[in-house]
Legacy VTK file of the C-alpha trace (Angstrom):
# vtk DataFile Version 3.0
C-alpha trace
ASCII
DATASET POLYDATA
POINTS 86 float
47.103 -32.767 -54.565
49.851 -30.181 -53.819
53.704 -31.004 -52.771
53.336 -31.566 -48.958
49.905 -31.684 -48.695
48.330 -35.320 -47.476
45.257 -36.700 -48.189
43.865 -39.376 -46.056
40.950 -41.868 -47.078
39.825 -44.923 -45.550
37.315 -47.741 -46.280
34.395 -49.767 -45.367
34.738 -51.830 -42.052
36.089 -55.289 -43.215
36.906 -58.324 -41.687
40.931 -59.293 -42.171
42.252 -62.904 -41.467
41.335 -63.585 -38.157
38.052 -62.181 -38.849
38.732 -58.781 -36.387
36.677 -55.849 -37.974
39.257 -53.428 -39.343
39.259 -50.242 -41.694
42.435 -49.585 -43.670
43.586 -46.314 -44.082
45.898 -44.938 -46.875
47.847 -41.799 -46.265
49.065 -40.321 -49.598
51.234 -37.115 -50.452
52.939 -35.709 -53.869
56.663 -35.426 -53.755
57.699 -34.122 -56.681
56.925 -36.413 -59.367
56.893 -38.993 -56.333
53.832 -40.411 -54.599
54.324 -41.277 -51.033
51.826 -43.491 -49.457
51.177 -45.854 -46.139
48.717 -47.933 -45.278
47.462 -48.379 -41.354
45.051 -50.546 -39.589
42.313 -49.356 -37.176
41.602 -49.958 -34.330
45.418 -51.566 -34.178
47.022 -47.929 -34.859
49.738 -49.667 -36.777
51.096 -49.003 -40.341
51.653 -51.733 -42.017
52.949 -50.654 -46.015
54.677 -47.155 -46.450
56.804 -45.830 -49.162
58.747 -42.435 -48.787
57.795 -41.797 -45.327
60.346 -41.477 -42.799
60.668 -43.428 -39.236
59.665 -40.550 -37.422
56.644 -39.399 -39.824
55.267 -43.578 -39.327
55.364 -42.352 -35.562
53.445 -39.777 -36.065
50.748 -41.300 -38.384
50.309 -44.335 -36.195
49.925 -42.043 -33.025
47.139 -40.403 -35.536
45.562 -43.243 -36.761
45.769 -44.952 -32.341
44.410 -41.225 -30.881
41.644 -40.776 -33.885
41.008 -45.210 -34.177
37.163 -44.511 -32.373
36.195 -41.755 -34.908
37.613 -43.579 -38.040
35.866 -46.282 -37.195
32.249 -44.200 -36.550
33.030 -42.528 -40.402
33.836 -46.200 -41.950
30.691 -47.283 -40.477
28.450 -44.904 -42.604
29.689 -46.202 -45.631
29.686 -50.016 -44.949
26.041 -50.412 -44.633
25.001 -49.862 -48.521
21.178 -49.525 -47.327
21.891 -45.814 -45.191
23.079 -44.769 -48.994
19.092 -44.880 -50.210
LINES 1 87
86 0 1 2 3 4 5 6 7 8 9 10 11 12 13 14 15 16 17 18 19 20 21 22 23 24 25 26 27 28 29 30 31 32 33 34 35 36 37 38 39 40 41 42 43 44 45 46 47 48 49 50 51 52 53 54 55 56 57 58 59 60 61 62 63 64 65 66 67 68 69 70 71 72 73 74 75 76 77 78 79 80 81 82 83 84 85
């Protein structure tokens, strides 16, 4: 991964606490010798863990991660049912 550039993955639908299906998301970029990353929540929109990313830029990804939630959600789906990998 080049300076700047971010790289976004996300997982498997889970279940968190209150048993609400979720998919965490983890944004990550190279600083320098830095790595920045934050962690959101769909379908919440919300980040909820960041290091190295400004006020403004945790705007930004959680307008991302609230305008792109139904989509994310559709992709995390075809990799938490094990049995569509066969």
């Amino acid at each position: 991964m080049a300076d700047g550039e971010m790289k976004m993955t996300y997982s498997a639908i889970v279940r968190d606490k209150d048993n609400k299906r979720i998919v965490r998301v983890m944004f990550e970029r190279k600083n320098g010798s830095l790595l920045e990353t934050a962690e959101g929540l769909v379908p919440d929109g919300k980040i909820v863990k960041s290091s190295g990313f400004s006020p403004d830029e945790i705007k930004q990804l959680e307008s991302y991660l609230w305008e792109n939630s139904q989509s994310i959600m559709d992709e995390a789906k075809k990799i938490s049912n094990p049995l569509k990998w066969l």
